[in-house]
C-alpha positions in Angstrom: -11.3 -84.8 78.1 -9.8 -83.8 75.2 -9.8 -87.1 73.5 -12.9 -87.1 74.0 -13.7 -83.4 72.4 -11.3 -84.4 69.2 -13.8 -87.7 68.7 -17.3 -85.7 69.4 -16.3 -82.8 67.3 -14.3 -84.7 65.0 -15.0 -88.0 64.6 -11.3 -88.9 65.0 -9.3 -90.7 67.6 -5.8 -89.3 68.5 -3.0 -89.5 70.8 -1.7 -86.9 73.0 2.1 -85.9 71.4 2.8 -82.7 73.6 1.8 -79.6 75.7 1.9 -76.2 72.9 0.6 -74.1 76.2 -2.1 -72.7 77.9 -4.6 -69.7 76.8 -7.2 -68.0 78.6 -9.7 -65.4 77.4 -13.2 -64.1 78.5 -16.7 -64.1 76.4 -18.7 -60.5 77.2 -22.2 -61.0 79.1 -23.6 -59.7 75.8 -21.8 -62.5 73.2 -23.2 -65.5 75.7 -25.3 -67.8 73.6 -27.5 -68.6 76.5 -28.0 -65.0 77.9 -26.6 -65.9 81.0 -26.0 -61.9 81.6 -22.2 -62.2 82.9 -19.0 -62.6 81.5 -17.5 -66.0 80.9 -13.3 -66.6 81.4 -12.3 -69.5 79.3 -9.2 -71.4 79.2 -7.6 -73.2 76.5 -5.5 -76.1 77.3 -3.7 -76.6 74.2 -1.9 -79.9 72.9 -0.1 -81.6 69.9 -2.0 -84.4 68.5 -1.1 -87.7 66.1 -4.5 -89.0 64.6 -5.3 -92.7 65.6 -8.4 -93.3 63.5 -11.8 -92.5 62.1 -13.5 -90.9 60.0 -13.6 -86.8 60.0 -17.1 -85.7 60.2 -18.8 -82.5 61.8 -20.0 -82.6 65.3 -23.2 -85.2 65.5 -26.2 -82.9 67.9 -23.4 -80.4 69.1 -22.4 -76.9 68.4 -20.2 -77.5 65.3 -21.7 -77.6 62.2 -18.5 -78.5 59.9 -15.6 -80.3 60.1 -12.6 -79.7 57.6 -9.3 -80.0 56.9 -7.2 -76.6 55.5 -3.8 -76.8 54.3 -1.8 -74.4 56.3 -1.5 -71.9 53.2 -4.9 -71.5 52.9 -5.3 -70.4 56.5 -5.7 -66.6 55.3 -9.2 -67.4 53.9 -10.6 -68.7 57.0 -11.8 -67.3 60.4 -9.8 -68.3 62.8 -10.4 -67.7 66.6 -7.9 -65.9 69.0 -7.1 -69.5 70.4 -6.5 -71.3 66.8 -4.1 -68.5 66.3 -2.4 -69.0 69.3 -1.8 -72.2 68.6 -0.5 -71.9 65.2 2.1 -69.4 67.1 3.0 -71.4 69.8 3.6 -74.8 67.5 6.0 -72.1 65.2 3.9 -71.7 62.5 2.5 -69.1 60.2 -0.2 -67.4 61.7 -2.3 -65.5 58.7 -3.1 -61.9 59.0 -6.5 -61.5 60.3 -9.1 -60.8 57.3 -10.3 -57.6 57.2 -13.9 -56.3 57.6 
């Protein structure tokens, strides 16, 4: 599955390298796209990746509209969700102070 999501989204292929951890989280009823009316939990199974191939595009009919790659000092500029920033923790890295509103 998640070779999968890293090609649709992406446009890449990869390979599996490791296992950073496992996140979960929950969506209020009011922030569903689809109005569904109830909360949604949400895990995140996250992994280490080496890319294989293609080409990076965004997300072809799907629900990402840009694909990009950040060098990890410009991180502070961009919104990052709670589960990117986990990430960046769990792999040792910086994780940028949230921008403020």
């Amino acid at each position: 599955a998640c070779l999968r999501e890293v090609e649709e989204e992406t446009g890449h292929t990869c390979e599996l390298t490791g296992l950073l951890g496992v996140t979960t989280g929950t969506v209020p009823a009011e922030r569903r796209l689809r109005g569904e009316g109830v909360p949604l939990l949400t895990v995140q199974v996250l992994h280490t990746a080496r890319l294989t191939g293609g080409t990076l595009r965004p997300e072809t009919d799907g629900s990402s509209v840009d694909a990009r790659w950040f060098r990890l000092d410009a991180l502070e500029d961009v919104p990052l969700s709670a589960w990117v920033r986990r990430a960046l923790e769990l792999a040792g890295l910086p994780v940028p102070a949230e921008p403020s509103r």
